[in-house]
Every structure is written in structure tokens, then in C-alpha cells.
C-alpha positions as CSV (number, residue, x, y, z in Angstrom):
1,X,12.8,2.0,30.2
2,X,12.4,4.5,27.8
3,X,10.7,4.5,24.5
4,X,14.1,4.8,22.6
5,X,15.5,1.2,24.6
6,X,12.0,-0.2,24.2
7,X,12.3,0.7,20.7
8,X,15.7,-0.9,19.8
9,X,14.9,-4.1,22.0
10,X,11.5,-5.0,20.0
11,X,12.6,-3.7,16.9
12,X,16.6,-5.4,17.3
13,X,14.2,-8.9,17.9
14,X,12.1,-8.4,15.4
15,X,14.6,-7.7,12.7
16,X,16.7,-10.9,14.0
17,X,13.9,-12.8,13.3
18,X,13.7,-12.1,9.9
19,X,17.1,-12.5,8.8
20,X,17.2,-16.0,10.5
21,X,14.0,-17.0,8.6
22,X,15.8,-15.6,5.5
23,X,18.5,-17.5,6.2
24,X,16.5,-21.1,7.3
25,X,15.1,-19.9,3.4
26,X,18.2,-19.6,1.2
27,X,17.0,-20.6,-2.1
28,X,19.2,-22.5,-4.9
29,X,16.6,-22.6,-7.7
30,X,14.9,-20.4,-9.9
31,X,11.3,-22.3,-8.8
32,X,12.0,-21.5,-4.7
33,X,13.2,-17.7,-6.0
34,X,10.2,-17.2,-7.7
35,X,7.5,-18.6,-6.6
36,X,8.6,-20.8,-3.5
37,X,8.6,-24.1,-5.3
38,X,5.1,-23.9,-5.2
39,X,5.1,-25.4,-1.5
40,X,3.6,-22.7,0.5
41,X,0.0,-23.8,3.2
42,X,-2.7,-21.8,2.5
43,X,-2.8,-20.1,5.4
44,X,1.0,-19.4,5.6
45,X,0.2,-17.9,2.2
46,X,-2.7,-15.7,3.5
47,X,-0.6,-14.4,6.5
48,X,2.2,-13.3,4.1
49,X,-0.7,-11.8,1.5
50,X,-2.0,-9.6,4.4
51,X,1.0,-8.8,5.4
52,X,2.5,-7.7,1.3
53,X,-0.9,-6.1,1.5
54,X,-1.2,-4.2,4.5
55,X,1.7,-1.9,3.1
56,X,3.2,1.3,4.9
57,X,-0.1,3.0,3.6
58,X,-2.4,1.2,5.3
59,X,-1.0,0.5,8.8
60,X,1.0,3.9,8.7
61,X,-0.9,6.7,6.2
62,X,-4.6,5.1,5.5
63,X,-5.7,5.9,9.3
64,X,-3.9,9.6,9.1
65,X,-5.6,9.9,5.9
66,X,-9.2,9.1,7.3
67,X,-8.5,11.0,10.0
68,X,-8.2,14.4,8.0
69,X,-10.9,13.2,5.1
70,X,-13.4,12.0,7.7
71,X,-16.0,10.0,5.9
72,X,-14.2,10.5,2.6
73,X,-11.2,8.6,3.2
74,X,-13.8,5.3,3.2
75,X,-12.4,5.5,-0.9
76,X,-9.0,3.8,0.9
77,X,-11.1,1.1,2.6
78,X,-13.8,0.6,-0.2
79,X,-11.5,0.2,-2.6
80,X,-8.6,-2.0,-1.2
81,X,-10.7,-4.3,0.3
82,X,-13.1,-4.3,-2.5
83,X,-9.9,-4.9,-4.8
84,X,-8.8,-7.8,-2.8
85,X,-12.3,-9.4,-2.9
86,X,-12.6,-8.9,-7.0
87,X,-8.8,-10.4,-7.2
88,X,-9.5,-13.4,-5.8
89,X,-12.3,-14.5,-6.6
90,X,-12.5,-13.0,-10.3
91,X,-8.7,-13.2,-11.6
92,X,-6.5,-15.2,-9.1
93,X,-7.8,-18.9,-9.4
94,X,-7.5,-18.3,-13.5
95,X,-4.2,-16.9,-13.1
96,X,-2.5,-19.7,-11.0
97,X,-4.4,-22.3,-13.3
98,X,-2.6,-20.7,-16.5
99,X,0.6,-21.3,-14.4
100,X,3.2,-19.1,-14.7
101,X,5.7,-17.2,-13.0
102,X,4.5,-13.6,-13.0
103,X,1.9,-11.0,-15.0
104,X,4.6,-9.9,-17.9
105,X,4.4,-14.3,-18.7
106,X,1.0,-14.3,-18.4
107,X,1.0,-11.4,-21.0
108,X,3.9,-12.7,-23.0
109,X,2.1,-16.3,-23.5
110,X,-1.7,-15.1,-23.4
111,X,-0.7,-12.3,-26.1
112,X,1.2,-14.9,-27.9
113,X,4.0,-11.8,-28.0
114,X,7.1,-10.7,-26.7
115,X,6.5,-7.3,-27.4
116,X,3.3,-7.6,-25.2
117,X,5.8,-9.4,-22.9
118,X,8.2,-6.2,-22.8
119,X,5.7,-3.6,-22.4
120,X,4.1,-5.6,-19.3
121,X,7.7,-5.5,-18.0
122,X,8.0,-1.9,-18.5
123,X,4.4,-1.4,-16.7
124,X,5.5,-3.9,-14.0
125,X,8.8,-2.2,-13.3
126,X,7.1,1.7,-13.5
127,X,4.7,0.4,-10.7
128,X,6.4,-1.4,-8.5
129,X,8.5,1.7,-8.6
130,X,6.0,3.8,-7.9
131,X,4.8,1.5,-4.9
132,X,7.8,1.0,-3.2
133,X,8.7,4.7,-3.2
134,X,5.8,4.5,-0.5
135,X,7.0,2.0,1.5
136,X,10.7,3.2,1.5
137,X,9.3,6.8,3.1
138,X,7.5,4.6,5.5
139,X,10.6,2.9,6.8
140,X,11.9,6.7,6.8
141,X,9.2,7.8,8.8
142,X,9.6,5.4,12.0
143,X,13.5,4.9,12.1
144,X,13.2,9.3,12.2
145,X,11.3,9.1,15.2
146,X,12.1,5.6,16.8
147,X,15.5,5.4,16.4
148,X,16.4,8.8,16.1
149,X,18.1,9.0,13.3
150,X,18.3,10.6,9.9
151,X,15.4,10.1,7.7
152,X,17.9,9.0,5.2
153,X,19.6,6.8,7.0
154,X,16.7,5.2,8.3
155,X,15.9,4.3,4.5
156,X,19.3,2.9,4.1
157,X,18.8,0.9,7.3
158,X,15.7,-1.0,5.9
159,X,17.3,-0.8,2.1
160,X,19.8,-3.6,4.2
161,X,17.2,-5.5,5.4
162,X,15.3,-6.6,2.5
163,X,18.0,-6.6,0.2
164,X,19.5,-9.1,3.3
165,X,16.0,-11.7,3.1
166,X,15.0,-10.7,-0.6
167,X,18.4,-11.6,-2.2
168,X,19.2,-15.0,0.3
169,X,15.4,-16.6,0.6
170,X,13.8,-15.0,-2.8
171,X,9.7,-15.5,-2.8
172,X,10.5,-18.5,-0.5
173,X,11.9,-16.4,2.4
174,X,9.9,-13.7,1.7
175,X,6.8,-15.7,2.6
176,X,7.7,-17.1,5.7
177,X,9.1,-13.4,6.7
178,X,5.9,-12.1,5.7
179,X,4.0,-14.2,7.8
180,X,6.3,-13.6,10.6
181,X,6.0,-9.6,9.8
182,X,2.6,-9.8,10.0
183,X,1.8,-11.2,13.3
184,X,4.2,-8.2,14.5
185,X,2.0,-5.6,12.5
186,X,-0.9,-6.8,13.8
187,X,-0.2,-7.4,17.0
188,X,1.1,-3.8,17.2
189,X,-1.9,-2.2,15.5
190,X,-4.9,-3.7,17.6
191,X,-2.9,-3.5,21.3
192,X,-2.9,0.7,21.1
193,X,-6.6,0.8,19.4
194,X,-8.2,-2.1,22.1
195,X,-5.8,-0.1,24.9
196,X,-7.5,4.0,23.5
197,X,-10.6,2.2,22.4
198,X,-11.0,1.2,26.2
199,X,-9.9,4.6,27.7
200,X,-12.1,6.8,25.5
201,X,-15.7,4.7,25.4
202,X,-15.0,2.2,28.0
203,X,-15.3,-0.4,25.2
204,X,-12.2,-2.4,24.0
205,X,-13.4,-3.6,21.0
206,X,-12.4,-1.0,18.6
207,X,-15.0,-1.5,15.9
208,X,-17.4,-1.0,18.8
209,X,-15.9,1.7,20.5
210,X,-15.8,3.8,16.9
211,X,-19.9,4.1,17.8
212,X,-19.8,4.5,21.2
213,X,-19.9,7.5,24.0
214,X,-17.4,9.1,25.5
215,X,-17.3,7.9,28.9
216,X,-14.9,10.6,30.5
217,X,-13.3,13.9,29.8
218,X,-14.2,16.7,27.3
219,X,-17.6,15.7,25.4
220,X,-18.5,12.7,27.8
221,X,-21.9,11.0,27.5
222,X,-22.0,12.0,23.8
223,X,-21.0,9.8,20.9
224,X,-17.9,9.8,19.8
225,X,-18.8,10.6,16.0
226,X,-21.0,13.4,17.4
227,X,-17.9,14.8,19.5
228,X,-15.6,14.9,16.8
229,X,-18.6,16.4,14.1
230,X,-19.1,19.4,17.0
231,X,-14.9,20.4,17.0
232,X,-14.7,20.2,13.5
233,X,-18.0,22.5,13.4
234,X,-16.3,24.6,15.8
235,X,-12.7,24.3,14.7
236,X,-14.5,25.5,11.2
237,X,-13.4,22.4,9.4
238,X,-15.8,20.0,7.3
239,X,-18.1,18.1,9.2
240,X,-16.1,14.5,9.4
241,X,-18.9,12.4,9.3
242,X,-19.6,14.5,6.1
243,X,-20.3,13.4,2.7
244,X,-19.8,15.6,-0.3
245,X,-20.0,18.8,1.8
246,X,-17.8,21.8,0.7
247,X,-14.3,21.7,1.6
248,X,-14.1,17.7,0.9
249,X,-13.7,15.7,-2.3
250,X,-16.5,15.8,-4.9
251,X,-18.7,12.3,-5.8
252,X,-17.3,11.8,-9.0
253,X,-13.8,11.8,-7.7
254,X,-14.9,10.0,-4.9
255,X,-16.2,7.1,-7.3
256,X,-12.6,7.3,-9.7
257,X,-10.4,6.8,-6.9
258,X,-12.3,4.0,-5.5
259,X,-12.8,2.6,-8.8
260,X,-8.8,3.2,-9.3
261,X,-7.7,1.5,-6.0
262,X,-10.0,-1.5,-6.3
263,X,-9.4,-2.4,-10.0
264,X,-6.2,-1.3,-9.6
265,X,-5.7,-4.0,-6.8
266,X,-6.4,-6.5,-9.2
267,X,-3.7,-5.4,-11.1
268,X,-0.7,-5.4,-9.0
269,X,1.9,-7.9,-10.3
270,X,2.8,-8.2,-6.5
271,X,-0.5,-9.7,-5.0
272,X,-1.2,-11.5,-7.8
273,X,2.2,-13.7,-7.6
274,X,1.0,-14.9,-4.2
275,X,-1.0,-17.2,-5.5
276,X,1.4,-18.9,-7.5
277,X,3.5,-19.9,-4.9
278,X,0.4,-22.4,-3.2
279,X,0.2,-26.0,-4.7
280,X,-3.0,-25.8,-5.8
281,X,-5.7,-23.7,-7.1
282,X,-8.1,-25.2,-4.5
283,X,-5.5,-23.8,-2.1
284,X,-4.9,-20.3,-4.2
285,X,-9.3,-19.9,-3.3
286,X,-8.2,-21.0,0.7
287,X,-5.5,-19.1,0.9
288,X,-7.3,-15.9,-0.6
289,X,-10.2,-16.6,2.3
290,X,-7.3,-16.7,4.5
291,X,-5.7,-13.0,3.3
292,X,-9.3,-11.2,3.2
293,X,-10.1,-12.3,6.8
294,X,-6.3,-11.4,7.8
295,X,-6.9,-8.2,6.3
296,X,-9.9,-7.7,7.4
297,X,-8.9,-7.1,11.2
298,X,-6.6,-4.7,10.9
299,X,-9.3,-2.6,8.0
300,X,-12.3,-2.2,10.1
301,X,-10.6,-0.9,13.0
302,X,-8.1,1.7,10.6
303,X,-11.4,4.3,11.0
304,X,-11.5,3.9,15.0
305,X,-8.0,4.8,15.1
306,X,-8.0,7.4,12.8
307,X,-11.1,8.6,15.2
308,X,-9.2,8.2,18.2
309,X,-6.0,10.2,17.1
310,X,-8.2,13.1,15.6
311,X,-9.6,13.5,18.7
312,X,-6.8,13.2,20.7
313,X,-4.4,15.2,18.8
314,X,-7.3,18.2,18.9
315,X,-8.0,18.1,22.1
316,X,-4.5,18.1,23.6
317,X,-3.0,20.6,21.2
318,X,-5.7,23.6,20.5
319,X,-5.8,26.5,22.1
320,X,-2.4,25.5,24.3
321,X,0.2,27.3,25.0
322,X,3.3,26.6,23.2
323,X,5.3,26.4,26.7
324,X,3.0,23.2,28.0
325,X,2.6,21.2,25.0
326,X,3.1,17.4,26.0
327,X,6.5,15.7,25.1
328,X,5.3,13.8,22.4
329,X,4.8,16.7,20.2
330,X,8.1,18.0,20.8
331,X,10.0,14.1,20.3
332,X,7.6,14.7,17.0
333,X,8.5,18.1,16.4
334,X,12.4,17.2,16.0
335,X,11.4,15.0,12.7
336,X,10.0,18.1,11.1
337,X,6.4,16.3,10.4
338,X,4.5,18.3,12.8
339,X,5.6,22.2,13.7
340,X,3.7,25.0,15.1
341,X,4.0,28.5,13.3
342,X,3.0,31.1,16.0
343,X,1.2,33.3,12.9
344,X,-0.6,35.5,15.9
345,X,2.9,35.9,18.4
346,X,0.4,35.3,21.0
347,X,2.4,31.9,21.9
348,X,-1.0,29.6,22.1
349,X,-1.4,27.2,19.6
350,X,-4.7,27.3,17.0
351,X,-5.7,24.5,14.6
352,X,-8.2,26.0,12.4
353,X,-10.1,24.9,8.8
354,X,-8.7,29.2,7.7
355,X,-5.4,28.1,6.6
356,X,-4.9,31.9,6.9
357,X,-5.2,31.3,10.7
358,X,-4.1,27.8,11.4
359,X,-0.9,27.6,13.1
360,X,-0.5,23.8,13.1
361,X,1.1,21.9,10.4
362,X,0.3,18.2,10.6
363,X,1.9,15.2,8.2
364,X,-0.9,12.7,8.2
365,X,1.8,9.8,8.2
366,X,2.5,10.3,11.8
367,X,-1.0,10.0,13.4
368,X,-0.8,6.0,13.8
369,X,2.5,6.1,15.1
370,X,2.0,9.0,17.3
371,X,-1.5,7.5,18.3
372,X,0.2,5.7,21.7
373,X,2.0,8.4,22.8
374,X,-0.7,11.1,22.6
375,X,-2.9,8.9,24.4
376,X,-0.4,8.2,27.3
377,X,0.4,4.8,26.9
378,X,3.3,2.3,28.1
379,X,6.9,2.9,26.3
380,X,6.9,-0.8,25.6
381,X,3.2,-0.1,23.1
382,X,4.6,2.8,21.5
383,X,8.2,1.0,20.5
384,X,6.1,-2.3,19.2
385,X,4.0,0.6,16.7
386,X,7.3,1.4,15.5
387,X,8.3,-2.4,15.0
388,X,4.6,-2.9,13.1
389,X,5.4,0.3,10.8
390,X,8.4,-1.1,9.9
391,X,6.7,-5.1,9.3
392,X,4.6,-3.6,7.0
393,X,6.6,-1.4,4.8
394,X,9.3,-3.5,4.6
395,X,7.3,-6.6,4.0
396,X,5.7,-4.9,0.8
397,X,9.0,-3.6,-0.2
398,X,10.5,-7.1,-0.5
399,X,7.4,-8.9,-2.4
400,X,8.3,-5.4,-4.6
401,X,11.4,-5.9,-4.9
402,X,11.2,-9.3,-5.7
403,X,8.6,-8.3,-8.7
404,X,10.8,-6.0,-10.1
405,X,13.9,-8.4,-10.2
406,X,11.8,-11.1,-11.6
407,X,10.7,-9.3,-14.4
408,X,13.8,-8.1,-15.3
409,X,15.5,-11.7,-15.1
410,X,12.7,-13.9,-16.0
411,X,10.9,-12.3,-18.3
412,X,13.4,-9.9,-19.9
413,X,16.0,-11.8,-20.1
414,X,15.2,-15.3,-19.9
415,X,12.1,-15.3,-22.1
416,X,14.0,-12.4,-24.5
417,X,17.2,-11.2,-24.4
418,X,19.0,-14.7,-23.6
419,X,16.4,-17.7,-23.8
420,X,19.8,-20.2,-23.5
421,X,20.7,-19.2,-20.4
422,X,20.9,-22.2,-17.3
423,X,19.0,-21.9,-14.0
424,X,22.1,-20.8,-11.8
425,X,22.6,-17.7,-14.6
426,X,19.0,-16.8,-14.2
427,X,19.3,-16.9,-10.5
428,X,22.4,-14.6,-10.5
429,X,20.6,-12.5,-12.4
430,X,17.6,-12.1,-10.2
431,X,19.7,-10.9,-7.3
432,X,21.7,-8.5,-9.1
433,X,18.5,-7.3,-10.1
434,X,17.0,-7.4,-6.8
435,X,20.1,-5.3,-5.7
436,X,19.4,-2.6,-8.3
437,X,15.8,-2.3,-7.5
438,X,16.8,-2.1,-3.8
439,X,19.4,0.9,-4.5
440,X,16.6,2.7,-7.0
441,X,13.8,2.3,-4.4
442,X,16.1,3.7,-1.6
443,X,16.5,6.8,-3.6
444,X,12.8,7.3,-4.0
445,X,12.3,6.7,-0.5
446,X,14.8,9.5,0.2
447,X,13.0,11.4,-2.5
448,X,9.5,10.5,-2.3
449,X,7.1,12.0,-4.8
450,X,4.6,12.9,-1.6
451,X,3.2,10.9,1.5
452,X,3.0,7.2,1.7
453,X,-0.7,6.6,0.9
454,X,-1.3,9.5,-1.8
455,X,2.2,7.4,-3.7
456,X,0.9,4.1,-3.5
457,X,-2.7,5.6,-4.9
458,X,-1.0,7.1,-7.7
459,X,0.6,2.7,-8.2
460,X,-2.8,1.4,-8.1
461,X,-4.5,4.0,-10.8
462,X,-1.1,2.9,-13.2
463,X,-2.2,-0.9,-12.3
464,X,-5.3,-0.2,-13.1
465,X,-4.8,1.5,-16.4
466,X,-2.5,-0.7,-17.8
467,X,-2.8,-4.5,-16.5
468,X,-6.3,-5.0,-15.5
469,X,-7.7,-4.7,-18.4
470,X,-5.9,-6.9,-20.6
471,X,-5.9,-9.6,-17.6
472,X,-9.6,-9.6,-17.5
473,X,-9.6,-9.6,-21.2
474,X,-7.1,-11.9,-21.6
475,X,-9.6,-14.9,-19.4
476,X,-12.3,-13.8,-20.6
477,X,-12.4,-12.9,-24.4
478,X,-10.5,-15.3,-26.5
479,X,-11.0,-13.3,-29.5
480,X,-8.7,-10.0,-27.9
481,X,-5.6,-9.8,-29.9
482,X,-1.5,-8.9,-29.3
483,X,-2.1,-5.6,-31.0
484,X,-4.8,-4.8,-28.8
485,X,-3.2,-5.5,-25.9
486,X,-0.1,-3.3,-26.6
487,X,-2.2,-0.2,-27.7
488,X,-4.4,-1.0,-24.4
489,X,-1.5,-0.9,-21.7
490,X,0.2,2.0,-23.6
491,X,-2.4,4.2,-23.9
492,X,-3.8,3.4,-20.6
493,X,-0.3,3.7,-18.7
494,X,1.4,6.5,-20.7
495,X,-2.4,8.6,-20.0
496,X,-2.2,8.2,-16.6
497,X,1.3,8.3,-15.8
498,X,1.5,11.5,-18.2
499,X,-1.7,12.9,-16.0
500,X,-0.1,11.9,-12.9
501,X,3.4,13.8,-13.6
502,X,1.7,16.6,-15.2
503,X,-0.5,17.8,-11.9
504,X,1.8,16.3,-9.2
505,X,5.4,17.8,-10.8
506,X,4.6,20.5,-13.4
507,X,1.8,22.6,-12.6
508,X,1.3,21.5,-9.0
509,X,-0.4,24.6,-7.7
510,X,-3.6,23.4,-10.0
511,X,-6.6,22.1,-8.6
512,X,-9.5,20.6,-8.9
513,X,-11.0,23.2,-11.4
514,X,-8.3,22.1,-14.1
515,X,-8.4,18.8,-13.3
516,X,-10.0,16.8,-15.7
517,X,-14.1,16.3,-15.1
518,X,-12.7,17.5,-11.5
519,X,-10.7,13.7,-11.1
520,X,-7.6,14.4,-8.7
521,X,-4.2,12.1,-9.8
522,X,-5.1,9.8,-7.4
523,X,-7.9,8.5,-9.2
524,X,-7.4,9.2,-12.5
525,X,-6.2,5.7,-12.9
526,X,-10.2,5.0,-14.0
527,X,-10.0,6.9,-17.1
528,X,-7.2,5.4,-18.0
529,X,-8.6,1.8,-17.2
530,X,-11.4,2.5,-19.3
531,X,-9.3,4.3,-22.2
532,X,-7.2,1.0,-22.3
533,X,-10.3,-0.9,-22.7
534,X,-11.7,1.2,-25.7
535,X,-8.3,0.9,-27.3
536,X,-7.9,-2.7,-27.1
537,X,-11.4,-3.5,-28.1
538,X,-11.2,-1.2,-31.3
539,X,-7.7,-2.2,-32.3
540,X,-8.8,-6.1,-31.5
541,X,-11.8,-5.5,-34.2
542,X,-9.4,-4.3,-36.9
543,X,-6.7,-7.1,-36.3
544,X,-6.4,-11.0,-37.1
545,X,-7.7,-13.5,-34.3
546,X,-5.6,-15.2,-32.0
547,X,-4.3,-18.6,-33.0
548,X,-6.1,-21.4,-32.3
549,X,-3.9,-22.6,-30.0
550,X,-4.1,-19.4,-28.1
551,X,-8.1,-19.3,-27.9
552,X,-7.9,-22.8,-26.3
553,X,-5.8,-22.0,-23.8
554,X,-8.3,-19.3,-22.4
555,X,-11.2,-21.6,-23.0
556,X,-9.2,-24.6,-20.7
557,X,-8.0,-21.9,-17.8
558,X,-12.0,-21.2,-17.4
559,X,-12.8,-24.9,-16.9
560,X,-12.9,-25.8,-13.2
């Protein structure tokens, strides 16, 4: 069969499964909606963590982007994993001890304010935003190819989906979808690396194969890392295994952008609600042990299959003629995310490091899901890629989603606008609000503000800048006060955001030279962490204490 029926018979299953768990789901109250009535195992809970975690940027864009940085796209593993790691053990076991819903009531009640409460919505809603514009080109991406359809309409396609399971089974069907969604992605992401892994070194454990030889073919009997150093050398492209050699990203911004994506982990109102929705804390600390191993596999073997594709896409495009190229760069070609501009008329393609003389244009989004099909393998592998692309985008769109229409019902308007209102209002109002968020996130996924993993950086440096540090604050310092927290997440989010618009809308052709201390947008996230931190420590000097009442509350959520 072909890779278009493979496609629609794993994905059609796939997508059947999820709307049957989200029907088996349907929630009546506000406590399922939220936070799954607090019923959830511990490991069902770390499956569907992985799974809201291992968005469309890490099994779709973070292998394309280490595949193109080389050694310097480690920031996107060093700092997601090293987020998860500082979330659950520094933040998450406090948080689900102070008990409620979501980060804007944590705020709200911590901040003893519900102006503090409406600017964490605000930050919570810009982010989410952000995120989920990442995902929703995800989703784009693979129906493009897969399905052959519009890009557009794929992003309508998945838009029905969630809305479908987010709406009907709320956090409570989410869960069980996520944990469903991420046996798929997982599934779909090691068969293709152990399959390559094997055919390359001879080895089929990926993570082993990453440091092995080549065992047949061009460059056999050297290392792999060594093979791909020597085209790059020759291709006139920075050494991959490279550090901070010219033509890759400096140390400093290096350091911000991990800094930015782990702290800004920490920060993201839609991890952090997973562990509200276990019954304990004891099981929020399992079911965190659960998520980092879960996450785990599919991390350390993102850089062999980034490693893999590099080579692969090299070796079987350069220097041939346009006439031969295989069929999977023309089924490619048609979505417009890879082309060849003949700049010579000579006919033969030429990837080059002069962009003067390169003649192949490459979006990094496609190298996991082209991955199968450059290296030859069954239909039936290439279609289930497709079906794990589209687990984990859509499964981070939905725990998304489901933030966004929280904080608009919950914390908006049941904590502010109309505290009287009864449960079955409340509910209404989340999926009206979940609708909304679904039509707004379809449009940025139609009109992304640039690939999936450089998007969902820019969410983690707004995290980062405007919730972490009034979380870590709020457990840790009894003495910080409202008026500190609402200068902190302004200044921090309106900086970066501000920072972020300015060099990615306005003056986009500016680089590095006129960033600021040389820190791209992606990481610029740790300036404004820290500039929230000075603002809400100075302003907390100048202000009244907290209430009494208030400072116990942080000293009891620190008690084991």
C-alpha cells in the first residue's frame, strides 16, 4: 500500500481512539473539567505529562533544529529537560499542596489580589497563545504532506479534533487522550531511529548508534560524528560537533536561551496543572518520576536522529542532478518546505554554508518526518511518523487549550467578574472559552510567527519572565508583596514580549550585533526573568508585608 493509505488507516485509528476516550470522559463538573476530579494514577499522569510535553517542537522541530545547530541545538535538550527536572522537584509538590486550580489562583490567593490574579490571566492567555501557535503549524505541517492537503486545512482538521476531546472530557479526557497520544508518539519516534540507527552503524540502539561507525556506504569504518564533522568541513559549513566556532551561536546566548527554556519550563501554566489533577502530593513526586523517565526516551535519542537525517539528507541530495533526485524530495517539494533554486543553470543540486552559492532551501520542521522516507523505509513507518507528529501537537494544543479556557472561566470570571455564578454556568463557560481559544489558535497556526520550535522558545522566555519568578517567590519568601508581584510579571513580560516583537516583526533583518549583549529573541526571556526579579524585590522593600494570614500559608505549603 502506499504511504497515502498507510497514512489515513493509522492516522483514521488513531484519531478514533481519541474521540472515543473523549467520549468514555464527558465531564459534568467543574472539578473533572479542571483538574480531573483529582482521580488521575501516577503513572497515567506521567504518560499524559510526557506526552503535553513532548510538544510539536520536540518530536517534530527540536531534532531539525539539532540537526542544522549541531552541538548548539543541546540549549533545546539542556534546557527542557533541565526545566522539567527543576519543576518537579523545586515548584510542583508546593504547588499541588497549596491546592488550587491553576497558576492565575495560585497568584490571585498567594498575592492576596485580584489584580495580581488578572495580570497572571493576561500572562497565562499571551503564552499559551504563543505556544499553541507552534503546535497548530505542527498539525499543518504533517496533514500538508500526509494527507495531502492544504496546510490550512490541515490546521482546521486538528482545530476539530481538540475542540472534539477538549470541550466533551475537559482535563479529565485530556489525560487519558494524552496518555493514549503518547504511546503513539513514542512508538512512532524510536521504530524509524532503532530501524536508521541499525542500517547506518549496525547498532539499534539509537543512543549507541549516535557514537558508533559507519558500517557501509560513503564514510564507512569512521565514526559517525567524525563523518558528519568532515561534510560540513567540506560542505564549508560549521563544524557540527562545534562549540562556539564562527558561524554558530555565541556562549552568552547559548547560556540565555538555556536559562530561558529551563526556567521558563517551570513556568508554564500547562505542566504545572498536571500535577493537580493526581490525588496526592506523594503521587504529584511519582508521577513527575514517571514524566521525566517518559520524556527521557524520546530526548536522548532526538540528537541520533537529527544525526541520522543530516547525514542522510546530504548525502543523497548534493551534488545530484535535479532529474534523479529520490521521490521523497519531490512528495516534499509539493509542500513548499524544501525547493531547489538552480542559482548555477547547471541542473545539479549544491548545498553549501555560501548562501551565495547554496541552491537548497531546507525547513528544519520536516527532517523528523521526512527521516523514514529518506532512509528508505516501509510505507507503514513513514504513515505512523505522521500519526506521532500529529499525537504530539495536538496533545499540547488541548492541555493549551484547556489553560486558556480555564483562566478565562475560572479565574476571570468566577473569581472576578461573576463570583455568584453556579457550577453548570462556570462549565458553559469553560467550553465557550475553549471554543474561542480553539478558533484564535487555528488562525495562528495558519499564520505562525516562524517554525514550531523557534515559537514555542519565544513561550518559554514569556514564562520565564513573567511567572517563575513570582512562583518561586511566592513559596519561598513570605515577606514578597502584591505590588511586587504585579510590577515583576509586568515588567518582566511586557520586556520580553516588547523585545520579542520588536526583532521578530519590526526590524527583522537585525542581527545579532543589535541585539542586546548579542541575546537572540529566543533567549531573551532571561533578562526579563531577572528584570522581574529586581522589580519585585525593590518594590516588595518599599511596600507593606503581607497579612499574616498570607505569610502562614507559605510557611504551611513548605511543611512536608
Amino acid at each position: 500500500m502506499s504511504i497515502l493509505v498507510w497514512t489515513y488507516i493509522i492516522v483514521g485509528l488513531t484519531f478514533a481512539l481519541y474521540i472515543a476516550i473523549a467520549i468514555m470522559s464527558r465531564v459534568r463538573t467543574t472539578s473533572d473539567f479542571y483538574i480531573a476530579g483529582r482521580s488521575v494514577p501516577a503513572i497515567v499522569n506521567g504518560m499524559a505529562t510526557g506526552a503535553d510535553w513532548m510538544s510539536a517542537a520536540s518530536f517534530i522541530s527540536m531534532a531539525g533544529l539539532i540537526s542544522f545547530m549541531g552541538y548548539t541545538g543541546a540549549i533545546y535538550l539542556m534546557g527542557w529537560t533541565g526545566g522539567y527536572v527543576l519543576l518537579a522537584l523545586l515548584l510542583a509538590p508546593y504547588l499541588r499542596k497549596f491546592g488550587k486550580f491553576t497558576v492565575p489562583d495560585f497568584v490571585g490567593d498567594r498575592y492576596y489580589s485580584d489584580t495580581a490574579r488578572l495580570v497572571a490571566v493576561f500572562c497565562a492567555i499571551f503564552v499559551s497563545f504563543t505556544y499553541v501557535a507552534g503546535q497548530m503549524r505542527g498539525v499543518g505541517v504533517v496533514f500538508s504532506r500526509f494527507l495531502q492537503v492544504d496546510v490550512n486545512i490541515g490546521v482546521i482538521i486538528g482545530m476539530v479534533l481538540v475542540l472534539i476531546y477538549a470541550i466533551l472530557g475537559g482535563m479529565k479526557g485530556i489525560t487519558y487522550t494524552q496518555a493514549a497520544q503518547y504511546v503513539v508518539l513514542i512508538v512512532a519516534y524510536l521504530i524509524p531511529a532503532i530501524a536508521i540507527s541499525w542500517k547506518i552503524t549496525g547498532n539499534p540502539i539509537p543512543q549507541l548508534g549516535f557514537g558508533s561507525k559507519i558500517v557501509e556506504g560513503p564514510g564507512a569504518g569512521m565514526y559517525l560524528l567524525e563523518a558528519i564533522d568532515g561534510i560540513h568541513h567540506d560542505l564549508g559549513l560549521p563544524e557540527y560537533t562545534g562549540t562556539f566556532v564562527a558561524g554558530k551561536k555565541g556562549m552568552l546566548d547559548v547560556f540565555a536561551i538555556t536559562m530561558a527554556l529551563m526556567v521558563g519550563t517551570a513556568g508554564l501554566p500547562h505542566v504545572i496543572i498536571r500535577f493537580y489533577t493526581v490525588p496526592s502530593v506523594r503521587a504529584a513526586r511519582i508521577s513527575a518520576f514517571w514524566a521525566l523517565l517518559f520524556i527521557g526516551v524520546l530526548y536522548t535519542t532526538a540528537p541520533a536522529v537529527a544525526t541520522f537525517a543530516r547525514v542522510n539528507m546530504i548525502q543523497t541530495l548534493n551534488n545530484k542532478p535535479y532529474t534523479e533526485v529520490p521521490s521523497w524530495f519531490t512528495n516534499w517539494e509539493k509542500t513548499g518546505l524544501i525547493k531547489f533554486e538552480d542559482k548555477n543553470d547547471d541542473g545539479v543540486i549544491l548545498y553549501s554554508g555560501d548562501s551565495d552559492k547554496n541552491e537548497l532551501i531546507v525547513d528544519r520542521d520536516i527532517m523528523v518526518l521526512a527521516n523514514p522516507e529518506i532512509a528508505n523505509l516501509p510505507a507503514w513507518v513513514v504513515a505512523l511518523v505522521a500519526a506521532g507528529g500529529l499525537a504530539a501537537a495536538l496533545s499540547t494544543a488541548a492541555g493549551l487549550l484547556l489553560v486558556i479556557s480555564t483562566a478565562i472561566s475560572h479565574d476571570l470570571f468566577k473569581r472576578v467578574l461573576k463570583p455568584n455564578m453556579s457550577e453548570n454556568q462556570e462549565l458553559i463557560c469553560a467550553r465557550v472559552a475553549a471554543g474561542f481559544a480553539v478558533i484564535i489558535a487555528g488562525y495562528f497556526g495558519i499564520h505562525p510567527p516562524g517554525f514550531v520550535a523557534q515559537v514555542v522558545a519565544f513561550a518559554f522566555g514569556l514564562a520565564a519572565s513573567s511567572f517563575f519568578p513570582v512562583i518561586i517567590l511566592g513559596i519561598f519568601s513570605k515577606r514578597t508583596t502584591k505590588e511586587g508581584a504585579i510590577a515583576g510579571m509586568l515588567t518582566g513580560i511586557l520586556f520580553t514580549g516588547g523585545y520579542i516583537i520588536y526583532f521578530k516583526f519590526i526590524n527583522t533583518a537585525a542581527g545579532p550585533d543589535k541585539w542586546f549583549l548579542g541575546i537572540s529573541p529566543e533567549g531573551i526571556g532571561t533578562v526579563g526573568m531577572l528584570l522581574n526579579f529586581a522589580v519585585t524585590s525593590v518594590v516588595t522593600r518599599f511596600t507593606k508585608e503581607p497579612p499574616a494570614e498570607v505569610q502562614q500559608i507559605v510557611e504551611n505549603i513548605r511543611l512536608p
